[in-house]
Residue frames as qw, qx, qy, qz and C-alpha x, y, z in Angstrom:
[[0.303, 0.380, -0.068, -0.871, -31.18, -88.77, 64.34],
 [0.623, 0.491, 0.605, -0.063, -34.43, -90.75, 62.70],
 [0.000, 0.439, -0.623, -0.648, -33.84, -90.81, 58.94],
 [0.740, 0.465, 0.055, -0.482, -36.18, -91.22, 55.69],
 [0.152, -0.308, 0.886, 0.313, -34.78, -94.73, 54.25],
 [0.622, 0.431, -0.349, -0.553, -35.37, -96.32, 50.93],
 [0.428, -0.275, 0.847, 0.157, -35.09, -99.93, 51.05],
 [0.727, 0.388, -0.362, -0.436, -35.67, -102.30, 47.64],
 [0.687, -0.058, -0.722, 0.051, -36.58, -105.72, 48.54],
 [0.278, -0.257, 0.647, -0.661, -36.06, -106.38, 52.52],
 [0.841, -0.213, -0.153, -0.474, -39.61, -109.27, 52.63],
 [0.963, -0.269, -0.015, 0.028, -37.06, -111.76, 53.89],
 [0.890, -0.028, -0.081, 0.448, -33.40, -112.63, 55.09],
 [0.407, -0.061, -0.210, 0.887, -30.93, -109.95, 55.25],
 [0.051, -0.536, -0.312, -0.783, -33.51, -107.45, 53.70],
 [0.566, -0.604, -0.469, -0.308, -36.13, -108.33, 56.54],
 [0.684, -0.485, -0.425, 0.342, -33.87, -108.48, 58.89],
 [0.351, 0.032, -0.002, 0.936, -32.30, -104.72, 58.26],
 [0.290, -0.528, -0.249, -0.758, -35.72, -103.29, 58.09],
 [0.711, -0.504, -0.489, -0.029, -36.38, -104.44, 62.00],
 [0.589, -0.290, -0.198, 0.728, -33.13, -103.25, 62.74],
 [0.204, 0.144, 0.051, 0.967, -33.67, -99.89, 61.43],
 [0.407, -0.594, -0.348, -0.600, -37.50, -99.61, 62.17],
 [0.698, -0.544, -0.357, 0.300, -36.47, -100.67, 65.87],
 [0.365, -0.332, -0.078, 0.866, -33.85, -97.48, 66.07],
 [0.001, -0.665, -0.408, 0.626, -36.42, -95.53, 64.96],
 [0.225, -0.181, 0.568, 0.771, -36.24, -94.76, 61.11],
 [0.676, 0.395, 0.449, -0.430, -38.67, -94.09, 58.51],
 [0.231, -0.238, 0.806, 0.491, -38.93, -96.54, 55.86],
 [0.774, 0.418, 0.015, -0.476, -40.88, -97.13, 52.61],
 [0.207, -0.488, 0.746, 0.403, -39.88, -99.57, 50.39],
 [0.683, 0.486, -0.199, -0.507, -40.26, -101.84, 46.85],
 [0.222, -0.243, 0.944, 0.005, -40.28, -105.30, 46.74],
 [0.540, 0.073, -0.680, -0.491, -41.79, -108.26, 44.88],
 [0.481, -0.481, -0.732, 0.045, -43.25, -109.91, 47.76],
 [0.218, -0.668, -0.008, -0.712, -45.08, -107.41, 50.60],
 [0.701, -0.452, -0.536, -0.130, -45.99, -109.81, 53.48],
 [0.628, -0.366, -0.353, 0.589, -43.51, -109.35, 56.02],
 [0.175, 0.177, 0.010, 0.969, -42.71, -105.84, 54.88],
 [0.367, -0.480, -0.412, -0.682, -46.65, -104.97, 55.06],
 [0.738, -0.429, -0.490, 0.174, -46.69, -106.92, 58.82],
 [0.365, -0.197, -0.138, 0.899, -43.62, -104.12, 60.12],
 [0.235, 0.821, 0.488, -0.180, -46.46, -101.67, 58.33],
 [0.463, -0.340, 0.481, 0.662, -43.86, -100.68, 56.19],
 [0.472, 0.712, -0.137, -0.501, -45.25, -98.33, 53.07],
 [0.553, -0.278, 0.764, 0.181, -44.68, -101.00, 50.23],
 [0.531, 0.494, -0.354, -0.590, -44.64, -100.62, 46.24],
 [0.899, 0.090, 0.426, -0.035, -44.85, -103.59, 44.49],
 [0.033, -0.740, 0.441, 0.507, -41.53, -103.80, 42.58],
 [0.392, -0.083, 0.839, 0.368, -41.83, -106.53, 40.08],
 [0.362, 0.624, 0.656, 0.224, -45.40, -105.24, 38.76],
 [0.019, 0.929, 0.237, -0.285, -43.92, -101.71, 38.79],
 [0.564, 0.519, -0.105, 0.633, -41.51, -99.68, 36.26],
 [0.603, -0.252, -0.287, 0.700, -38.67, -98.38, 38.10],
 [0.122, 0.299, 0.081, 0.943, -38.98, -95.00, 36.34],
 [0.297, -0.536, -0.443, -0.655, -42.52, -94.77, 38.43],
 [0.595, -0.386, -0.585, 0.393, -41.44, -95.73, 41.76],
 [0.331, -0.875, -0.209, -0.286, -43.26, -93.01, 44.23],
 [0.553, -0.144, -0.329, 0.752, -40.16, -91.56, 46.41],
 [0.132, -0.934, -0.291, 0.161, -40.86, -88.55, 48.82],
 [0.093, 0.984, 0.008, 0.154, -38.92, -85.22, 48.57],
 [0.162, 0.667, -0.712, 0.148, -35.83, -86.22, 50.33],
 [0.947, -0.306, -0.023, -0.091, -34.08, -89.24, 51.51],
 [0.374, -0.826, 0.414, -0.086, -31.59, -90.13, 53.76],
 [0.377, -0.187, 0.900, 0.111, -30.65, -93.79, 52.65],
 [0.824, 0.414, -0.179, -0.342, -31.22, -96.14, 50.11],
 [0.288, -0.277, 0.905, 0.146, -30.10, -99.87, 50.17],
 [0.754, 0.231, -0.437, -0.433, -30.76, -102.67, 47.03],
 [0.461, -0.399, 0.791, -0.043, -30.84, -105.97, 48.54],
 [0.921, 0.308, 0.032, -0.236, -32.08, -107.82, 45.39],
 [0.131, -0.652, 0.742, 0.085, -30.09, -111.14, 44.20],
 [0.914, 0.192, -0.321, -0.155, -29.47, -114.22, 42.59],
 [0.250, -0.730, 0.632, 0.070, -27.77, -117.04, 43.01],
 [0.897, 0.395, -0.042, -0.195, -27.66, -118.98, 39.82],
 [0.158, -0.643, 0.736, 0.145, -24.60, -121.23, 40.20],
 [0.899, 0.348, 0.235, -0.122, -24.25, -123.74, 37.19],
 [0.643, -0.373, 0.402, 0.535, -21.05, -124.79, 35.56],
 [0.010, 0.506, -0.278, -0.816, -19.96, -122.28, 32.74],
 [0.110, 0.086, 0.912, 0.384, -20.50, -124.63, 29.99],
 [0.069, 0.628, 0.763, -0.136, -24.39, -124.66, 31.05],
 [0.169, -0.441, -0.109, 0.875, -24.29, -120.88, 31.06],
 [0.309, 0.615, 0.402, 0.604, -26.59, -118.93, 28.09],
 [0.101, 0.366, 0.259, 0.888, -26.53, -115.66, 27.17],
 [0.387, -0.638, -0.321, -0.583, -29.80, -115.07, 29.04],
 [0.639, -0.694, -0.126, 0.306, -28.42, -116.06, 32.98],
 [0.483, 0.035, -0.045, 0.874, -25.93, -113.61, 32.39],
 [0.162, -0.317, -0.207, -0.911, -28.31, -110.93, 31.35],
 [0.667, -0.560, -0.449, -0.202, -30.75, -112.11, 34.05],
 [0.629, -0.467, -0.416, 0.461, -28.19, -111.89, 36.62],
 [0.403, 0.234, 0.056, 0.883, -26.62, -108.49, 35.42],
 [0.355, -0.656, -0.357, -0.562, -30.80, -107.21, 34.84],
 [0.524, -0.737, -0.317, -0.286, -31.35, -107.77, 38.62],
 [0.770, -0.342, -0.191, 0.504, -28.12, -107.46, 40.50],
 [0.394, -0.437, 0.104, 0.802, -26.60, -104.10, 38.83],
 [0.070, 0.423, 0.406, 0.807, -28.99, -102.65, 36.10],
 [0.332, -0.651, -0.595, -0.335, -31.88, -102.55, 38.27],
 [0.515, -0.471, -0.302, 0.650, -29.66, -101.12, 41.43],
 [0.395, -0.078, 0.169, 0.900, -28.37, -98.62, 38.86],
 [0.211, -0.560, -0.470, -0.649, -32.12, -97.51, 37.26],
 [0.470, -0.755, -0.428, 0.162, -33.44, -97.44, 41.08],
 [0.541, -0.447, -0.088, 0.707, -30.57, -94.65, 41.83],
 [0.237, 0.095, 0.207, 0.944, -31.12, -92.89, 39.27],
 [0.321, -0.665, -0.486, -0.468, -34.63, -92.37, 39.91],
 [0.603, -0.683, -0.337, 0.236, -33.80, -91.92, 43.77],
 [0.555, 0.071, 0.016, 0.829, -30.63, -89.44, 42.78],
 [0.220, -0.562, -0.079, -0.793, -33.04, -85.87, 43.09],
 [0.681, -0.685, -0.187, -0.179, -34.46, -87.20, 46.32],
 [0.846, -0.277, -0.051, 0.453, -30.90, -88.24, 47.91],
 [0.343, 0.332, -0.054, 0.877, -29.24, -84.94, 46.62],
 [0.266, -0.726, -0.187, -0.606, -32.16, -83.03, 48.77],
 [0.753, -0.644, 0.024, 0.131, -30.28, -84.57, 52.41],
 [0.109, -0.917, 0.372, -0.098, -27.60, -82.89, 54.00],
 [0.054, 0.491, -0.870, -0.009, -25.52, -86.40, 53.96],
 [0.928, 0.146, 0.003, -0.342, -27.40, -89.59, 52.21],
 [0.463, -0.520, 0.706, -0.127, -26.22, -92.92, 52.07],
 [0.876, 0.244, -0.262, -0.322, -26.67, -95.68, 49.39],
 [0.364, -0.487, 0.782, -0.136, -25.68, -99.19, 50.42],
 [0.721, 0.355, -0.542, -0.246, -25.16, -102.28, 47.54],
 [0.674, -0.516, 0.512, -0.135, -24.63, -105.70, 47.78],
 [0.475, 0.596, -0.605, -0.230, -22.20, -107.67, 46.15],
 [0.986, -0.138, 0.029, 0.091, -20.82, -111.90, 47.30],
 [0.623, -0.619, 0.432, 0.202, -17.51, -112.95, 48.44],
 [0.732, 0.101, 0.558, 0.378, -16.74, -114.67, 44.72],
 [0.248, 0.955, -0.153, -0.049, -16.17, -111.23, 43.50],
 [0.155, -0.843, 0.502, -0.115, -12.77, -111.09, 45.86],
 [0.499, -0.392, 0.771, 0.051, -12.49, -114.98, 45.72],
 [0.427, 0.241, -0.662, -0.568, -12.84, -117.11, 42.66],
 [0.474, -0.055, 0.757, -0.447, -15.19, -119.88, 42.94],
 [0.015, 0.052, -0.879, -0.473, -16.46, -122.50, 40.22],
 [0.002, 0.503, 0.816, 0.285, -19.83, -121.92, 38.87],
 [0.113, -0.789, -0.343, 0.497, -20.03, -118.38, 40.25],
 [0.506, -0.012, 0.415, 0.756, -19.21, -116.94, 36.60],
 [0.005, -0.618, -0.490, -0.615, -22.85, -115.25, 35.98],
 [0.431, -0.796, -0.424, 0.011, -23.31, -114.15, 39.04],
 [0.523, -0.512, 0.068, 0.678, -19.66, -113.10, 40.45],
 [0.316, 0.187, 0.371, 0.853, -19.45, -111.15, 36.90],
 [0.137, -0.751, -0.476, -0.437, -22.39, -109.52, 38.04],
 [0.592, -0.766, -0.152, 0.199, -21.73, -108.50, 41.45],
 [0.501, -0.184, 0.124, 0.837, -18.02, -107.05, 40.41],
 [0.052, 0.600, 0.606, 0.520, -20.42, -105.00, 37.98],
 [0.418, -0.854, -0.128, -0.282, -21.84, -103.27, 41.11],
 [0.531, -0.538, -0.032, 0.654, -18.26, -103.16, 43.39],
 [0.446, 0.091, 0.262, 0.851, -17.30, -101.24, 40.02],
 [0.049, -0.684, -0.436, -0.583, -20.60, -99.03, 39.99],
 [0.665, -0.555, -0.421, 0.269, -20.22, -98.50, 43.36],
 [0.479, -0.607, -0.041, 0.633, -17.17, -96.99, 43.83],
 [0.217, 0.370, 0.522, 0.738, -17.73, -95.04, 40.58],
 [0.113, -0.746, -0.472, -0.455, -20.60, -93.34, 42.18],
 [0.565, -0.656, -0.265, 0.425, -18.94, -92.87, 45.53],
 [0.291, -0.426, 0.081, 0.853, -16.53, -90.51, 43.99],
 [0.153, 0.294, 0.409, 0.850, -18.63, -88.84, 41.78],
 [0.491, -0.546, -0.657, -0.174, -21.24, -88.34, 44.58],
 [0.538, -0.234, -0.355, 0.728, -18.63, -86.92, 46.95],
 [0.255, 0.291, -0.780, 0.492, -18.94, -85.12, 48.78],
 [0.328, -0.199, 0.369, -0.847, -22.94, -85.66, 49.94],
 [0.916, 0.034, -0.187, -0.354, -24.06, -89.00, 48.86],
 [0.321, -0.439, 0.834, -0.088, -21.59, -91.95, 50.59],
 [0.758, 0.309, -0.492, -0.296, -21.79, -95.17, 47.98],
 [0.316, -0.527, 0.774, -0.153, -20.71, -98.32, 49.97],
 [0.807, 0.079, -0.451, -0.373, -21.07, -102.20, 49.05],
 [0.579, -0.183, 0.789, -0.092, -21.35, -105.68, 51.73],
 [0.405, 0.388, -0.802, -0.204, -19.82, -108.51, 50.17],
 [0.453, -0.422, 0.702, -0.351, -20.87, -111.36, 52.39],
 [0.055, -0.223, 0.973, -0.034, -19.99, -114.98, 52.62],
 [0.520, -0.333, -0.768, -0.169, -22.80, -117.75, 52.13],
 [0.223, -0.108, 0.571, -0.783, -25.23, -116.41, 54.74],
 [0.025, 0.297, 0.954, -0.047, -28.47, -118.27, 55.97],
 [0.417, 0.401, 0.194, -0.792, -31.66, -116.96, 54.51],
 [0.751, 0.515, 0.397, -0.115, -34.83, -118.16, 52.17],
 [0.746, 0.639, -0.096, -0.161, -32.29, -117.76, 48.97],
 [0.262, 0.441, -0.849, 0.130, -29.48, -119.79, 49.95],
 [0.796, -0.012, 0.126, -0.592, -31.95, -122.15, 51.10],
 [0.922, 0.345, -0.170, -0.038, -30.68, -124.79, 48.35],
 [0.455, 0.596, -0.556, 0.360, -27.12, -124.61, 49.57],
 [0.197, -0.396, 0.592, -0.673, -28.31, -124.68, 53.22],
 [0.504, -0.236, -0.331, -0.762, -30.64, -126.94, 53.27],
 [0.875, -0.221, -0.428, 0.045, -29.93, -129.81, 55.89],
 [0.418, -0.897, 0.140, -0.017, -27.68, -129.62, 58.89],
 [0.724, 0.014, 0.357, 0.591, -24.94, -131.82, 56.78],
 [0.434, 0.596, 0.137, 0.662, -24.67, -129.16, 54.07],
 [0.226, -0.955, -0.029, -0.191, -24.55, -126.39, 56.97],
 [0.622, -0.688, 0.314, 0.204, -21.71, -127.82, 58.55],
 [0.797, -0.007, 0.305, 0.521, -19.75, -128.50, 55.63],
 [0.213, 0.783, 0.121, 0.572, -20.43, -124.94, 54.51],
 [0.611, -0.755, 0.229, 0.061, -19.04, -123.63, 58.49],
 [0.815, -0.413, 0.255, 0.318, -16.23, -125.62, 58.23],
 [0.722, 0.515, 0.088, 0.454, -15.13, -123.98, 54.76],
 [0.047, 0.873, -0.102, 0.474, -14.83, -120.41, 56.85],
 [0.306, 0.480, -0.427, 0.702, -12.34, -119.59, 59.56],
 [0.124, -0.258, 0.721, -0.631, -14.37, -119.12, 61.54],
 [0.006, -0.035, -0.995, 0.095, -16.24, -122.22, 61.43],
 [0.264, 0.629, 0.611, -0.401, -19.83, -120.87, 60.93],
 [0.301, 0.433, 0.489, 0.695, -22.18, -119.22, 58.14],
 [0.045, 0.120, -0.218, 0.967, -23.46, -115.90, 58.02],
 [0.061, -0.528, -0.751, 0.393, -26.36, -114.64, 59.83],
 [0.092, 0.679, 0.637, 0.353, -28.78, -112.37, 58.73],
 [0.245, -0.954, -0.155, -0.077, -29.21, -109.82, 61.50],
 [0.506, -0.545, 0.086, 0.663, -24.97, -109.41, 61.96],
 [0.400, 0.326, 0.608, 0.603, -25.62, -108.43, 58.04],
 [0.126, -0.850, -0.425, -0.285, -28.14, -106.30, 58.97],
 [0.422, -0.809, -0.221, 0.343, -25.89, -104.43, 61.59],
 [0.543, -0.027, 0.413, 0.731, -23.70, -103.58, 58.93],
 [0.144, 0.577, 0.569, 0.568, -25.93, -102.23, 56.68],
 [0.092, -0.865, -0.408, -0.278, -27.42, -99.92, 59.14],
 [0.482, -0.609, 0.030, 0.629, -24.31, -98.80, 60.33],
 [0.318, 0.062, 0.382, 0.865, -23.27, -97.74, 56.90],
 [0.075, -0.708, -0.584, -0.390, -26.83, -95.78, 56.71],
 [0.480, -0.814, -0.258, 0.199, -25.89, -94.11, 59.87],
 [0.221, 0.946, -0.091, 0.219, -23.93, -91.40, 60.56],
 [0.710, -0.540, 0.445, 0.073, -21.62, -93.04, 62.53],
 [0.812, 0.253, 0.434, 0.297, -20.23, -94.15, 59.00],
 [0.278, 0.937, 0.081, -0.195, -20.01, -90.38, 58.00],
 [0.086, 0.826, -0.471, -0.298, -16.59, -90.79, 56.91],
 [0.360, 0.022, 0.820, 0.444, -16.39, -94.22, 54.67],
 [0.722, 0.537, 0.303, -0.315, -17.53, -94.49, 51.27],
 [0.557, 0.627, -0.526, -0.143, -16.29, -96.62, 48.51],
 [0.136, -0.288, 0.928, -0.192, -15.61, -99.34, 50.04],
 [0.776, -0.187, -0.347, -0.492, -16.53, -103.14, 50.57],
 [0.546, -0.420, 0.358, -0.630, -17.35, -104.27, 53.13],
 [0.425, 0.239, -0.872, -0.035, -16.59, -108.16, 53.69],
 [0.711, -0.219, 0.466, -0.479, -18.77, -109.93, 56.40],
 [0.798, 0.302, -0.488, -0.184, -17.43, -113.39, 54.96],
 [0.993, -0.097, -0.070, -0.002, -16.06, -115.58, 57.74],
 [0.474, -0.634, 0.510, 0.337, -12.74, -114.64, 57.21],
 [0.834, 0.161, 0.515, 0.117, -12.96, -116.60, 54.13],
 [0.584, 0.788, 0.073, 0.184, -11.78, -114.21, 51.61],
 [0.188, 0.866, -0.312, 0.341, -8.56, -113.19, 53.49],
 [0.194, -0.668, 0.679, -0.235, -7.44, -115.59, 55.48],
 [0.929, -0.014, -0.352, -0.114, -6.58, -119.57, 56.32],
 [0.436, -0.675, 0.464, -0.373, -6.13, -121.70, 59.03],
 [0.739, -0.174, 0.650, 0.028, -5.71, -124.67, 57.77]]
């Protein structure tokens, strides 16, 4: 059944690659992102979300879904930390999720069974040195998450992917050679990083009814890396 989906962000990497996957199975999507190009190329209806207040963002009458794929990934050793990358990561990882929902929360109550779908990072569920502004953000949003899932119940389904160091334009710096790829593989189980479009098959399962009976949950696409070891 084609479905009226909200996406925020999507111009590149997982985003870009969930909006293909859902505009290929037939969906309609609008969506709000600081860059347009790719999104505008899919002919994808496309606010401009960095020169727009949230509280003004144009949303039709009902909708069926709604994923946030903004994200940082500001990894610096505590010490370095100020006051303002916290509040920078918090602002765009889990205020700006939360201010988009509430503005999208009259449209998503008008479908017979909506979907919102968050992302959060493996260094939530795994500690990891220099992931203190960020991972304190992203727990921020497992904790809004499943806060909204059960106060949503039983017609809005909250869910959140966690995933592992995946290749795309903002892990770039981490990825950036085929040495630093393979020593990032070789940290996960199963020997490889994540991919964009298995990220994306996630996501639009949870959007789908075929999901109709999770919410609250996260969702791990990480390699294995947060639950298991082989060596």
């Amino acid at each position: 059944m084609p479905k009226t989906i909200f996406l925020v962000g999507g111009n590149s990497g997982i985003g870009l690659a969930t909006a293909e996957l859902l505009q290929s199975q037939g969906h309609s999507l609008l969506a709000a992102s600081r860059s347009t190009n790719n999104l505008a190329a899919l002919d994808i209806p496309t606010q401009n979300f960095e020169a727009t207040d949230i509280t003004k963002l144009f949303l039709p009458e009902s909708l069926d879904g709604l994923i946030y794929f903004p994200g940082t990934i500001n990894l610096k050793p505590f010490h370095r930390l100020t006051t303002e990358d916290f509040l920078n990561d918090f602002q765009i990882n889990c205020l700006a999720a939360a201010q988009v929902i509430q503005q999208a929360l009259p449209s998503l109550k008008n479908s017979p069974a909506a979907s919102i779908v968050l992302f959060s990072t493996i260094a939530v569920a795994q500690g990891m040195a220099f992931h203190a502004s960020i991972s304190a953000a992203k727990a921020a949003v497992e904790g809004l998450a499943r806060s909204l899932a059960a106060e949503f119940a039983p017609r809005i389904r909250v869910n959140v992917i966690a995933p592992s160091l995946t290749d795309t334009p903002l892990a770039s710096k981490l990825l950036g050679n085929d040495e630093r790829k393979q020593a990032a593989a070789h940290r996960h189980p199963l020997q490889q990083v994540g991919i964009a479009g298995d990220v994306a098959q996630i996501a639009a399962f949870l959007l789908s009814d075929s999901s109709s009976f999770i919410t609250g949950q996260i969702i791990r696409p990480d390699g294995g890396l947060s639950s298991i070891r082989i060596f």
